[in-house]
CHARMM-style PDB file with segment names, atoms N, HN, CA, C and O in Angstrom:
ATOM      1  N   UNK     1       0.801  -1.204   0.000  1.00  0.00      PROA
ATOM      2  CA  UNK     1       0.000   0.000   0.000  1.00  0.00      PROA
ATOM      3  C   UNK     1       0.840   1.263   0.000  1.00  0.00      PROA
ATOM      4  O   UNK     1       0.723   2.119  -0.877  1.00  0.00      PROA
ATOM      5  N   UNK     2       1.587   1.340   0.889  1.00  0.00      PROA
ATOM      6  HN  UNK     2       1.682   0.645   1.602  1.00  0.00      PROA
ATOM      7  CA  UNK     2       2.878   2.793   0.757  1.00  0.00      PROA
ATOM      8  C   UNK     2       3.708   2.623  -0.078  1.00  0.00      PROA
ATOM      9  O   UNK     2       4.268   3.676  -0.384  1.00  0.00      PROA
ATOM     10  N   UNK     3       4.133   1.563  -0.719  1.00  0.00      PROA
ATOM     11  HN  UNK     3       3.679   0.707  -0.471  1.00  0.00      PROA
ATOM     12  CA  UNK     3       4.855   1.752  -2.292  1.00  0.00      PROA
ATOM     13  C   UNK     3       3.894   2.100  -3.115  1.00  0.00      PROA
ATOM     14  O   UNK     3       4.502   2.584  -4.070  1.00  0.00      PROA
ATOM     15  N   UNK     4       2.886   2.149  -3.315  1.00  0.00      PROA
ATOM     16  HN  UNK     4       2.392   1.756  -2.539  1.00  0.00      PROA
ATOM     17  CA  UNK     4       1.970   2.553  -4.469  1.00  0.00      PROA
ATOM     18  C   UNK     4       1.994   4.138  -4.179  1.00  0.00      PROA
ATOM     19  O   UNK     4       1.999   4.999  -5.058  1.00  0.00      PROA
ATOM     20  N   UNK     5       2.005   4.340  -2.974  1.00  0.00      PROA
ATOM     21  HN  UNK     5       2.001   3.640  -2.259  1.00  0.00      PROA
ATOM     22  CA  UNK     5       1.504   6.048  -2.562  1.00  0.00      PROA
ATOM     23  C   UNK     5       2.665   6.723  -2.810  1.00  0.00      PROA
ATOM     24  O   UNK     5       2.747   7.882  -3.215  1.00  0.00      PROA
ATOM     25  N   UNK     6       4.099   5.527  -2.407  1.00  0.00      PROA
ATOM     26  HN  UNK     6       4.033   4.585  -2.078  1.00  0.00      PROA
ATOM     27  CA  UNK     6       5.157   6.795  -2.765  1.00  0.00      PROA
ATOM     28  C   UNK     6       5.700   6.656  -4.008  1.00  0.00      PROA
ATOM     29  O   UNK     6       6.381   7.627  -4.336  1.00  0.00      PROA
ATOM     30  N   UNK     7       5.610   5.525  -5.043  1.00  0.00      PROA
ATOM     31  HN  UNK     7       5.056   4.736  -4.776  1.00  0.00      PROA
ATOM     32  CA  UNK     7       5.247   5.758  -6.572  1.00  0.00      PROA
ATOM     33  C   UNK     7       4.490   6.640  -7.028  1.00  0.00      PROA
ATOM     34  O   UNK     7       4.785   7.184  -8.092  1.00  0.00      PROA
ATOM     35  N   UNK     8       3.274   7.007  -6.293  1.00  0.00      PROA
ATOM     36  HN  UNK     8       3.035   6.565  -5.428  1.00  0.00      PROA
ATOM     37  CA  UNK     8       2.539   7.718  -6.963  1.00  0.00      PROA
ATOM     38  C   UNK     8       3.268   9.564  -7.049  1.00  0.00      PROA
ATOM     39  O   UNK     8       3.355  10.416  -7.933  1.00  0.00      PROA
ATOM     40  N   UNK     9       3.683   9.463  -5.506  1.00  0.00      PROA
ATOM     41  HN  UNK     9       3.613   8.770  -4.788  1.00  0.00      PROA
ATOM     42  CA  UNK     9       4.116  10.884  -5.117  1.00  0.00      PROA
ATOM     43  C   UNK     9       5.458  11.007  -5.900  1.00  0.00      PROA
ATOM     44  O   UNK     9       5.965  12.110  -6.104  1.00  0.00      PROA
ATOM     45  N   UNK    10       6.084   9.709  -6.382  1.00  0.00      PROA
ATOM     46  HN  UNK    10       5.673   8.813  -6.216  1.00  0.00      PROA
ATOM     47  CA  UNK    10       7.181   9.852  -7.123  1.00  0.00      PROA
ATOM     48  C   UNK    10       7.248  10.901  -8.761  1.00  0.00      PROA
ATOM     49  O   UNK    10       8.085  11.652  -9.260  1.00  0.00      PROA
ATOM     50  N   UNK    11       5.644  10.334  -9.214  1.00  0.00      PROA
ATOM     51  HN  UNK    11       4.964   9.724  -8.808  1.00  0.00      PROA
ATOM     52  CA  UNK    11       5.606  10.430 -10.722  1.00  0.00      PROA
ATOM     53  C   UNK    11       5.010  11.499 -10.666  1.00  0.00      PROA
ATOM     54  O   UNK    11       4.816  12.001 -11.772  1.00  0.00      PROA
ATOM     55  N   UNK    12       4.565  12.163  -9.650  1.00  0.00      PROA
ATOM     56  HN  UNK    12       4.723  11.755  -8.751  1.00  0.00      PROA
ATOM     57  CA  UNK    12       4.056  13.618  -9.655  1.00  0.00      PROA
ATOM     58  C   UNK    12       5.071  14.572  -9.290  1.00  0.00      PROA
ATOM     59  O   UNK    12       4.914  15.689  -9.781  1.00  0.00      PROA
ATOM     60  N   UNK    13       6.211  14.381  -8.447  1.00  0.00      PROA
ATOM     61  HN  UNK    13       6.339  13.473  -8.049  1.00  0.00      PROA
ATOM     62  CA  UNK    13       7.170  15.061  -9.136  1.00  0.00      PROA
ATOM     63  C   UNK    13       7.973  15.324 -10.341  1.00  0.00      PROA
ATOM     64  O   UNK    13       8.291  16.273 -11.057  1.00  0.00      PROA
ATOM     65  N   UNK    14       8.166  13.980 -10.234  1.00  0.00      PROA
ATOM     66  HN  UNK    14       7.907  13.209  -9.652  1.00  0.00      PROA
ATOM     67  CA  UNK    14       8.386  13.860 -11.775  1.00  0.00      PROA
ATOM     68  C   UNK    14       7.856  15.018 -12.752  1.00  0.00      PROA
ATOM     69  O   UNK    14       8.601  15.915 -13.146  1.00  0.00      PROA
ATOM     70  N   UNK    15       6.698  14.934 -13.056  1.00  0.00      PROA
ATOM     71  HN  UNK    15       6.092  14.206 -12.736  1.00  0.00      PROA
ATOM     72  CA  UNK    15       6.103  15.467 -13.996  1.00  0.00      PROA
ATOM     73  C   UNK    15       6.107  17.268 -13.750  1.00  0.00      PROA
ATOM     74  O   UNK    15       6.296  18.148 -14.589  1.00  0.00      PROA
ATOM     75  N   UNK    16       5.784  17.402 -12.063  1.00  0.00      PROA
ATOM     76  HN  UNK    16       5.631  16.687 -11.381  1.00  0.00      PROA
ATOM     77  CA  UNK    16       5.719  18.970 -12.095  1.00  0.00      PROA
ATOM     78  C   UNK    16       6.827  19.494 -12.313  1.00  0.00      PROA
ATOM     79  O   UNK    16       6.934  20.653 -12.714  1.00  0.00      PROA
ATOM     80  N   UNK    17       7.841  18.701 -12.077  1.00  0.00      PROA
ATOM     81  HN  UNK    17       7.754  17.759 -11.751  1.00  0.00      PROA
ATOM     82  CA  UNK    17       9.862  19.665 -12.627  1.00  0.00      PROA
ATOM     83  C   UNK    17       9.662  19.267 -13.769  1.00  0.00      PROA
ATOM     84  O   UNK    17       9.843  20.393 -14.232  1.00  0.00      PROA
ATOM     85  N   UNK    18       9.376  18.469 -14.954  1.00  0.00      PROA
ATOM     86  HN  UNK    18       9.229  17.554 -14.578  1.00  0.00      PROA
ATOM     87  CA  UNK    18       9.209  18.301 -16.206  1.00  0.00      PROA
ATOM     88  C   UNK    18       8.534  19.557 -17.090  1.00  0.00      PROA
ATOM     89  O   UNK    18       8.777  20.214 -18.103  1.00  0.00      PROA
ATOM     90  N   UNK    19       7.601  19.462 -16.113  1.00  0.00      PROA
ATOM     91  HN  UNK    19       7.403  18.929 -15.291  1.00  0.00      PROA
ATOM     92  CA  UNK    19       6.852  21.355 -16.769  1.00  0.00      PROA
ATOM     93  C   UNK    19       7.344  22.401 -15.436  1.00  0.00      PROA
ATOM     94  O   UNK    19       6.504  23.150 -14.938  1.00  0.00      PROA
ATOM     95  N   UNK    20       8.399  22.380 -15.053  1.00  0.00      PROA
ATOM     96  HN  UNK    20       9.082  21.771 -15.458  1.00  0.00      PROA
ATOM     97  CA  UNK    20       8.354  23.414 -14.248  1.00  0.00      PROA
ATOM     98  C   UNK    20       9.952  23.730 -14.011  1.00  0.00      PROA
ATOM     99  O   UNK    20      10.360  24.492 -13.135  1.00  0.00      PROA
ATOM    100  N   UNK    21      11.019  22.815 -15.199  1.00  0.00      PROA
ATOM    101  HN  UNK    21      10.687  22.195 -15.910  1.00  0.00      PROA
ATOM    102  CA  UNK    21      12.014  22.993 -15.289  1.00  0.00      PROA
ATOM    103  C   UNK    21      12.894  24.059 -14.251  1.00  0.00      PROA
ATOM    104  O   UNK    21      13.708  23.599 -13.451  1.00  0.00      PROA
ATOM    105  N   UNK    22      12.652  25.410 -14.355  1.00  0.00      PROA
ATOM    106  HN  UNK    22      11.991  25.784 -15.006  1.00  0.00      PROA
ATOM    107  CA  UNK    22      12.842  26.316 -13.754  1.00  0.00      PROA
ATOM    108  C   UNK    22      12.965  26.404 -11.831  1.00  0.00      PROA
ATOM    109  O   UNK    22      13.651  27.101 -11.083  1.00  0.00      PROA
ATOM    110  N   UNK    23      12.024  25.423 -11.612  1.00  0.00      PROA
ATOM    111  HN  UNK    23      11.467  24.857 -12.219  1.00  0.00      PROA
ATOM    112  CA  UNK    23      12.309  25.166 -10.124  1.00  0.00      PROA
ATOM    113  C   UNK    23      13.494  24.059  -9.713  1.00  0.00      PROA
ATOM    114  O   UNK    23      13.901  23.924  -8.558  1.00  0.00      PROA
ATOM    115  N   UNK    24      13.794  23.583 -10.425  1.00  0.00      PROA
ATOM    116  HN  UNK    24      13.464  23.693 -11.362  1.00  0.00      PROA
ATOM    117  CA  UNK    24      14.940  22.924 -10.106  1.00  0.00      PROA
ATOM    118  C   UNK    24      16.306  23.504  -9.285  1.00  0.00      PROA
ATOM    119  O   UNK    24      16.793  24.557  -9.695  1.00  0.00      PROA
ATOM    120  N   UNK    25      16.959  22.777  -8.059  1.00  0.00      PROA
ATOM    121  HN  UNK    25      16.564  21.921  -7.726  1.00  0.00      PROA
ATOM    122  CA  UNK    25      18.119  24.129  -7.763  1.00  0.00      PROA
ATOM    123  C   UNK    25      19.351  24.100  -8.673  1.00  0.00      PROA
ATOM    124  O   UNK    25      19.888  23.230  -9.359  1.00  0.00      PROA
ATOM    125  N   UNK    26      19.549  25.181  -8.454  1.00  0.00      PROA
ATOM    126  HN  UNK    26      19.112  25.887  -7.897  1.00  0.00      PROA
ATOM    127  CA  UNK    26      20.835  25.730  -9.367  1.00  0.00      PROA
ATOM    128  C   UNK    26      21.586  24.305  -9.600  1.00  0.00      PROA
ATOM    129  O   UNK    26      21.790  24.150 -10.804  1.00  0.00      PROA
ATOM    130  N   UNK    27      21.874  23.642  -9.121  1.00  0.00      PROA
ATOM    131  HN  UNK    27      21.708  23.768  -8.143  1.00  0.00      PROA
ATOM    132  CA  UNK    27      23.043  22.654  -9.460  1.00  0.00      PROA
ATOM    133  C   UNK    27      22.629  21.587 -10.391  1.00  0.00      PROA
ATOM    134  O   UNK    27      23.380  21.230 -11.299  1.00  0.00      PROA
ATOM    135  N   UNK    28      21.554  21.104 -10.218  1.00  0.00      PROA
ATOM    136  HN  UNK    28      20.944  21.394  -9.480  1.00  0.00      PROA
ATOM    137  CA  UNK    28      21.334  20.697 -11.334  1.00  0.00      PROA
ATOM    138  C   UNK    28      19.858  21.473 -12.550  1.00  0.00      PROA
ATOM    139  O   UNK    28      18.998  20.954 -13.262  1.00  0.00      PROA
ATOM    140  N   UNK    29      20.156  22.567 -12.300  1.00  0.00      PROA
ATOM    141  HN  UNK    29      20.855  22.989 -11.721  1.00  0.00      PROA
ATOM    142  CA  UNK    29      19.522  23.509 -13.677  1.00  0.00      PROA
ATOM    143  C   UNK    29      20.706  23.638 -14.568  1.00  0.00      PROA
ATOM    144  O   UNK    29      20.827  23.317 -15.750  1.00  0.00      PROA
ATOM    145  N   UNK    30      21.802  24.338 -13.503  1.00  0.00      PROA
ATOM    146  HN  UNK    30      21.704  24.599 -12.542  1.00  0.00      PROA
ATOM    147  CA  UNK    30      22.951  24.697 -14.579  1.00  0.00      PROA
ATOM    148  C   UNK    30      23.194  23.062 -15.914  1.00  0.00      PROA
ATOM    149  O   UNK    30      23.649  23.297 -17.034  1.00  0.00      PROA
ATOM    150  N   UNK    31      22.947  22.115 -15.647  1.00  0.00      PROA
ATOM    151  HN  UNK    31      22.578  21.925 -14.737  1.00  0.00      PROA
ATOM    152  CA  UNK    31      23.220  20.717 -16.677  1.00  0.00      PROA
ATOM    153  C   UNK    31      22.236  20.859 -17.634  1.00  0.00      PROA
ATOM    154  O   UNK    31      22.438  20.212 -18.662  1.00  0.00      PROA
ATOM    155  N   UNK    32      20.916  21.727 -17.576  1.00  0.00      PROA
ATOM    156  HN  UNK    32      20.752  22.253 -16.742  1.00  0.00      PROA
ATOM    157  CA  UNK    32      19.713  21.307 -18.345  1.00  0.00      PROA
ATOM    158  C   UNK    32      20.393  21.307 -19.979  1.00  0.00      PROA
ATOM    159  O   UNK    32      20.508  20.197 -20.499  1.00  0.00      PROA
ATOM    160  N   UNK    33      20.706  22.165 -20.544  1.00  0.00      PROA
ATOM    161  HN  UNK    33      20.613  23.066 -20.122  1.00  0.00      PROA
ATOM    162  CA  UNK    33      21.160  22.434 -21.914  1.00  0.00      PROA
ATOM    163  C   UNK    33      22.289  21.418 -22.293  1.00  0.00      PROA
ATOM    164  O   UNK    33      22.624  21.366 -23.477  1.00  0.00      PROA
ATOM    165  N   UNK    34      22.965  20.521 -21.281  1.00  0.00      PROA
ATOM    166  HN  UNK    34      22.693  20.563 -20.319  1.00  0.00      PROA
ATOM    167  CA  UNK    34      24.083  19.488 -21.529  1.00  0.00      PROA
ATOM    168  C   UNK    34      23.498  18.352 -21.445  1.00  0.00      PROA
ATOM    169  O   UNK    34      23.861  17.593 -22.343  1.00  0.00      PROA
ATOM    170  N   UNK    35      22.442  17.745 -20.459  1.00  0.00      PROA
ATOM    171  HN  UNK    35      22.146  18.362 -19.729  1.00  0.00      PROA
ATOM    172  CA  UNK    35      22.318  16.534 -20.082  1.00  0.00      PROA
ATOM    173  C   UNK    35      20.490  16.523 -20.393  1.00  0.00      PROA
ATOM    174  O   UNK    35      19.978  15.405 -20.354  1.00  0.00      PROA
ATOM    175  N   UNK    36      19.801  17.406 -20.610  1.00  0.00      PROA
ATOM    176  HN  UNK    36      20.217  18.314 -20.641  1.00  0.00      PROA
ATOM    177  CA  UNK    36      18.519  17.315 -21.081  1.00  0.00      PROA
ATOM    178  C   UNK    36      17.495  17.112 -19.666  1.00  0.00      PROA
ATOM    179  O   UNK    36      17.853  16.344 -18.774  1.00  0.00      PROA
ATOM    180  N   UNK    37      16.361  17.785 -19.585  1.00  0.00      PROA
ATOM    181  HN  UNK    37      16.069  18.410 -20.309  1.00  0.00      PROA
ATOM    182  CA  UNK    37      15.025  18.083 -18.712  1.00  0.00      PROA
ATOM    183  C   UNK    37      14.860  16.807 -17.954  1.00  0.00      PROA
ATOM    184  O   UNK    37      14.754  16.710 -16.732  1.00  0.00      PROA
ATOM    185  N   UNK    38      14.850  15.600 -19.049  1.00  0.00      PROA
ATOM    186  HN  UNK    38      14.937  15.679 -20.042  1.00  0.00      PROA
ATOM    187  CA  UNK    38      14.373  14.248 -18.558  1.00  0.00      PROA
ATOM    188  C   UNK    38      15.848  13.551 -17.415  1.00  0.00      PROA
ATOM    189  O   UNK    38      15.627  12.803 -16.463  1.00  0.00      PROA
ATOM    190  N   UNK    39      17.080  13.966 -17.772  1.00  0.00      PROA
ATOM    191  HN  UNK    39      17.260  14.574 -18.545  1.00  0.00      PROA
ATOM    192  CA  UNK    39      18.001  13.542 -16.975  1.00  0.00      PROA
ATOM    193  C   UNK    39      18.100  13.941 -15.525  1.00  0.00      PROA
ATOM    194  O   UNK    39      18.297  13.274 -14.509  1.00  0.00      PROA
ATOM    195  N   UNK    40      17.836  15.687 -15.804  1.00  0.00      PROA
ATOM    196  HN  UNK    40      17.676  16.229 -16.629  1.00  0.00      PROA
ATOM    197  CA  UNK    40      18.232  16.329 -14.463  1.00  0.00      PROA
ATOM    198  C   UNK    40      17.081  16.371 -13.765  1.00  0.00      PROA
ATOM    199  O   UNK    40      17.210  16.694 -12.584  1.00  0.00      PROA
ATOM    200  N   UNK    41      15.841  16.107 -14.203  1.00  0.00      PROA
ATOM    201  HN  UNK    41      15.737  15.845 -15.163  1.00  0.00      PROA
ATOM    202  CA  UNK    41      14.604  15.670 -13.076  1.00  0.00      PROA
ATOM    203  C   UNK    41      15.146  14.559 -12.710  1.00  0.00      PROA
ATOM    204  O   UNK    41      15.802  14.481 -11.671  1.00  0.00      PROA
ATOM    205  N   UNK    42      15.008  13.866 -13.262  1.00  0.00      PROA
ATOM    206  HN  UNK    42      14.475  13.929 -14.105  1.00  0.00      PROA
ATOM    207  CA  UNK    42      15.752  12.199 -12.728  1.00  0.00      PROA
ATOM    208  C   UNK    42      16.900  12.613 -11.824  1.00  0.00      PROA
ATOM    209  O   UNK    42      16.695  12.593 -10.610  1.00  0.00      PROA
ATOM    210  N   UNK    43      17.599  12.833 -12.098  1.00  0.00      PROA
ATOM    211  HN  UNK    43      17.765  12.850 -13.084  1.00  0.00      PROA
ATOM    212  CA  UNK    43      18.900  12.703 -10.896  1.00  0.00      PROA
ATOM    213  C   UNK    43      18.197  13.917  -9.588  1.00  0.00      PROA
ATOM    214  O   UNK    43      18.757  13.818  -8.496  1.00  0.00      PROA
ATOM    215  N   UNK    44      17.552  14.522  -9.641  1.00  0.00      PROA
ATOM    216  HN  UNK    44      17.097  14.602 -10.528  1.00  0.00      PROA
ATOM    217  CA  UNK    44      17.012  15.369  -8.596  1.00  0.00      PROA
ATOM    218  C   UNK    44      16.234  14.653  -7.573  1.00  0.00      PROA
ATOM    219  O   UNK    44      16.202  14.762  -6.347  1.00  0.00      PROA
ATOM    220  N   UNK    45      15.629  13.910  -8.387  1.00  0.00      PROA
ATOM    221  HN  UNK    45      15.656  13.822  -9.382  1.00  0.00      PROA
ATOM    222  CA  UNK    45      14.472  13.272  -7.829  1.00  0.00      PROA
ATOM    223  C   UNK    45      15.172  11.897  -7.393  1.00  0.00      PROA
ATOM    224  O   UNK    45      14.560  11.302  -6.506  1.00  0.00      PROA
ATOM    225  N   UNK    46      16.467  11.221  -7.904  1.00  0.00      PROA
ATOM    226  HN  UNK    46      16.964  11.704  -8.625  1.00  0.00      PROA
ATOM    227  CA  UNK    46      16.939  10.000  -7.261  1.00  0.00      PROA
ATOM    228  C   UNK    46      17.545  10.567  -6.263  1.00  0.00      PROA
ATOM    229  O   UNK    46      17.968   9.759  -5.436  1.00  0.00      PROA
ATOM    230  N   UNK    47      17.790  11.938  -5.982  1.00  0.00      PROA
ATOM    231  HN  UNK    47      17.446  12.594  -6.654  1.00  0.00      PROA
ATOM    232  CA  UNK    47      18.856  12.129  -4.560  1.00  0.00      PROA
ATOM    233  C   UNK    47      18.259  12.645  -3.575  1.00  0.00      PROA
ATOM    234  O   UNK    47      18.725  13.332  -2.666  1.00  0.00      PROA
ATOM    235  N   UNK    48      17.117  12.274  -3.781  1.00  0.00      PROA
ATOM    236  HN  UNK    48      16.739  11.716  -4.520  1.00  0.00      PROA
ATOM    237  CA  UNK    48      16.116  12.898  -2.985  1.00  0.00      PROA
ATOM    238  C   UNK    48      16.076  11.644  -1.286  1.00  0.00      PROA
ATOM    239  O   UNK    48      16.255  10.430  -1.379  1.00  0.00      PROA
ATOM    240  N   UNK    49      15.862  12.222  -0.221  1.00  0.00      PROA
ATOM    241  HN  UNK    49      15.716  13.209  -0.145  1.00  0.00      PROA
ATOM    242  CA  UNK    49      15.655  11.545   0.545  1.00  0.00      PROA
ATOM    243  C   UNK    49      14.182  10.688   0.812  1.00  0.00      PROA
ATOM    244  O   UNK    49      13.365  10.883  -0.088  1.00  0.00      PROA
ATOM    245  N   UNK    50      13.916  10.158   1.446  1.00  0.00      PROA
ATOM    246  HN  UNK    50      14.580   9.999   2.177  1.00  0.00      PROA
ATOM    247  CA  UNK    50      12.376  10.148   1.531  1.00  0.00      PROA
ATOM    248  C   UNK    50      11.851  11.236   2.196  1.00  0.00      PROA
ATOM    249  O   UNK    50      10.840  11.693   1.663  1.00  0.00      PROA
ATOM    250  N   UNK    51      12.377  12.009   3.593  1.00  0.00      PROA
ATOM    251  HN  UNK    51      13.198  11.638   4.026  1.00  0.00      PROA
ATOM    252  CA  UNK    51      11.459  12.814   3.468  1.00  0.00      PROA
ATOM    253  C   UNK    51      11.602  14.120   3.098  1.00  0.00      PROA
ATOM    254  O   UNK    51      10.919  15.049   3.530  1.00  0.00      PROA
ATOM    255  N   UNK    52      12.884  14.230   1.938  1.00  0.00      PROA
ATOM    256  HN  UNK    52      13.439  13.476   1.587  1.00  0.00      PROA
ATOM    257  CA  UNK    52      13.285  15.168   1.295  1.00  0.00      PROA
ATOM    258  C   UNK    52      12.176  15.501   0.523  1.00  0.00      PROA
ATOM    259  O   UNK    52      11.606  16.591   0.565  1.00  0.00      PROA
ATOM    260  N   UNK    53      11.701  14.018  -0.584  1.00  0.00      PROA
ATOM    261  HN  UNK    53      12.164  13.132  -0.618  1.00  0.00      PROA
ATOM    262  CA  UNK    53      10.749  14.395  -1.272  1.00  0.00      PROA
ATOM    263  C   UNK    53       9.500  14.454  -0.503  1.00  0.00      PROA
ATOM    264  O   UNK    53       8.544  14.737  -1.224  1.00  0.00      PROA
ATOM    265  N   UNK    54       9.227  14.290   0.639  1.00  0.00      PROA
ATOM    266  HN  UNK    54      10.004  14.060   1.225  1.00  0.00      PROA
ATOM    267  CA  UNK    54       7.819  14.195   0.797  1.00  0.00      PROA
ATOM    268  C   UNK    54       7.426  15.831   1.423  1.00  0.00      PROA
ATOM    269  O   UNK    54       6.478  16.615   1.445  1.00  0.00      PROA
ATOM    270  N   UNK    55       8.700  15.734   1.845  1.00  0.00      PROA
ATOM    271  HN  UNK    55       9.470  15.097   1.827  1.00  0.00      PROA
ATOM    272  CA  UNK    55       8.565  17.860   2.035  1.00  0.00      PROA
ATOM    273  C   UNK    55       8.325  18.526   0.922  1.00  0.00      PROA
ATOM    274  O   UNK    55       7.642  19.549   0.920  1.00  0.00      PROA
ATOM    275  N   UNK    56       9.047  17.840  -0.510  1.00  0.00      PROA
ATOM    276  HN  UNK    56       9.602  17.008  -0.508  1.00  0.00      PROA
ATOM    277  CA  UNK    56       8.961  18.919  -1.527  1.00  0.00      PROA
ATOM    278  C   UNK    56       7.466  18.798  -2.285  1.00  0.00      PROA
ATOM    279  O   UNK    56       6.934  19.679  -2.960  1.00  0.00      PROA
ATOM    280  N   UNK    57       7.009  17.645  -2.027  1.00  0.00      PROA
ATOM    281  HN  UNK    57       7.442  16.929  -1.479  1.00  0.00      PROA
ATOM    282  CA  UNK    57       5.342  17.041  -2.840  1.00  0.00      PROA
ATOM    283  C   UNK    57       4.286  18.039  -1.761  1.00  0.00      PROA
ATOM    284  O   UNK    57       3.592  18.913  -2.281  1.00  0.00      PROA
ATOM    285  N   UNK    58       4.261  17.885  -0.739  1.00  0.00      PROA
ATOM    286  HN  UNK    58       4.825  17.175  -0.317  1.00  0.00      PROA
ATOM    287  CA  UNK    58       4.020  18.813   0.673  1.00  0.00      PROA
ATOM    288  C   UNK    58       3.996  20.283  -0.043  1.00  0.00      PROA
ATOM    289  O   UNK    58       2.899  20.808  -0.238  1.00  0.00      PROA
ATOM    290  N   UNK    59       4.970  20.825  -0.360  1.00  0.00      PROA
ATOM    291  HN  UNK    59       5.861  20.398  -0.201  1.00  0.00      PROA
ATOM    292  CA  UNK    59       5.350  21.943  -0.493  1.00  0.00      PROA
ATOM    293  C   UNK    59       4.762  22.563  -1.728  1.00  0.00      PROA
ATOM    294  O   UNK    59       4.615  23.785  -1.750  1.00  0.00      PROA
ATOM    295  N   UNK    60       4.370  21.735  -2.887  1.00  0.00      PROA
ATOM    296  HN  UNK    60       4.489  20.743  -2.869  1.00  0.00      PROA
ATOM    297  CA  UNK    60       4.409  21.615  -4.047  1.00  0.00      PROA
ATOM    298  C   UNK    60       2.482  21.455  -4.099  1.00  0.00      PROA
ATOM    299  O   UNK    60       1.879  22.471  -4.445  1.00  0.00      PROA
ATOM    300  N   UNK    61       1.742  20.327  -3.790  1.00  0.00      PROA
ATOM    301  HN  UNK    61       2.232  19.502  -3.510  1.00  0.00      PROA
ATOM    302  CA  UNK    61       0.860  20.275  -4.007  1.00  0.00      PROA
ATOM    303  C   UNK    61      -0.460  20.072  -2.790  1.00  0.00      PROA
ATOM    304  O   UNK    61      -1.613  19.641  -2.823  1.00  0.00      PROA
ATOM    305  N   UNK    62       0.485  20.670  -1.711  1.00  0.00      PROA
ATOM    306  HN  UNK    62       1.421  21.021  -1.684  1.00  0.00      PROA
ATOM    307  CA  UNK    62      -0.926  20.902  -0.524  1.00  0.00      PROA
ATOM    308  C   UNK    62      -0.788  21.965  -0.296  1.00  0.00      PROA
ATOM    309  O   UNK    62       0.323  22.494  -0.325  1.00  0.00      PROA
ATOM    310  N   UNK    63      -1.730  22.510  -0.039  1.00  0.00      PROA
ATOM    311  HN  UNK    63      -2.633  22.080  -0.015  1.00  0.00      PROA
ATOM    312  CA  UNK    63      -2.351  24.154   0.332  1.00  0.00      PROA
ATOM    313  C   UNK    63      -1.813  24.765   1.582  1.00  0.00      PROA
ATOM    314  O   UNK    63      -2.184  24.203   2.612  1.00  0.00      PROA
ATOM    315  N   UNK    64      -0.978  25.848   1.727  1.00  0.00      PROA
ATOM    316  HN  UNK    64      -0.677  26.305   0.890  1.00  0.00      PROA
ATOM    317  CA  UNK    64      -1.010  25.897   3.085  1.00  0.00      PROA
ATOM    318  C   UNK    64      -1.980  25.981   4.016  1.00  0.00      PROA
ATOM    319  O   UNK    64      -1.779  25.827   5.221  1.00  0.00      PROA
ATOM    320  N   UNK    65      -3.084  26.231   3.489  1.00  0.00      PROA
ATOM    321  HN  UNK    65      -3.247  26.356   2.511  1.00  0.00      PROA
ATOM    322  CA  UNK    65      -3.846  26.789   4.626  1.00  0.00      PROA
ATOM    323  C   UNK    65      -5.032  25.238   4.807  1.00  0.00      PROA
ATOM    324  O   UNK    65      -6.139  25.274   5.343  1.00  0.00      PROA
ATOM    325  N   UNK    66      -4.507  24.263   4.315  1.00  0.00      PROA
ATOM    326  HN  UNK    66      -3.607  24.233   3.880  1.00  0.00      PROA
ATOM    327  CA  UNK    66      -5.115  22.923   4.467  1.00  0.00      PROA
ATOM    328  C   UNK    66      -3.826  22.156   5.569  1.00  0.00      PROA
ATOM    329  O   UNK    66      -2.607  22.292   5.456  1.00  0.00      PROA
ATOM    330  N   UNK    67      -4.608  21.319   6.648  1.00  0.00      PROA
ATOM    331  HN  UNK    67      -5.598  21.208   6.739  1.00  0.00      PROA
ATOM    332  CA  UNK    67      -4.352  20.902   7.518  1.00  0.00      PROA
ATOM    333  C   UNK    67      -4.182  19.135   7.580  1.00  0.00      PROA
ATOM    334  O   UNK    67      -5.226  18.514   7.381  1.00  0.00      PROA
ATOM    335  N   UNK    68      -3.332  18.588   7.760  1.00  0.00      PROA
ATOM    336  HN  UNK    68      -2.484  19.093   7.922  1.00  0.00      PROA
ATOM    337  CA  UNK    68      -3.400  17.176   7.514  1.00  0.00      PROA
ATOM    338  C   UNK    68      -2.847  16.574   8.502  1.00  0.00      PROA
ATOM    339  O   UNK    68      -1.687  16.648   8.907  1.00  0.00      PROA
ATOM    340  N   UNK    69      -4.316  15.567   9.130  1.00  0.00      PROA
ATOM    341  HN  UNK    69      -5.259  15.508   8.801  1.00  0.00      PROA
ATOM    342  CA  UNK    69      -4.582  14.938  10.837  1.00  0.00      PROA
ATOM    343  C   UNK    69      -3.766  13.632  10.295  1.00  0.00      PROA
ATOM    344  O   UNK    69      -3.790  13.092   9.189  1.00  0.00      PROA
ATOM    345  N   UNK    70      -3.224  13.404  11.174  1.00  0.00      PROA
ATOM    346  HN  UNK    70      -3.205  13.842  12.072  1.00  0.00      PROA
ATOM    347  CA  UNK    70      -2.524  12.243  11.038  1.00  0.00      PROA
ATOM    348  C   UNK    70      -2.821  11.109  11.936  1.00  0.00      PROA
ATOM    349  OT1 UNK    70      -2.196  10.054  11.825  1.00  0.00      PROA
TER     350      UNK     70
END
């Protein structure tokens, strides 16, 4: 059940740095024009911690002003 959820949260990053190139940090933006959009999302997103990415999906696609009971 939580590999499906964090696949899921995987491919939605994925996709929002795919169209959102520009948010990427500097270190790997500066590669975009050498190594291509699809590489440097990928390597962003593999060095990601777990709750590196789950801060940035957090950050990215919940509202601040929405509250989540745990």
């Amino acid at each position: 059940g939580e590999e499906i959820k964090a696949d899921a949260m995987l491919v939605q990053l994925f996709e929002y740095y795919m169209e959102h190139p520009d948010q990427l940090p500097p270190l790997y933006a500066a590669n975009l024009t050498e190594d291509g959009e699809m590489r440097c999302v990928a390597d962003y997103i593999a060095g990601m911690t777990d709750n590196y990415a789950v801060d940035k999906y957090t950050e990215i696609f919940i509202p601040t002003g929405w509250h989540v009971r745990g």
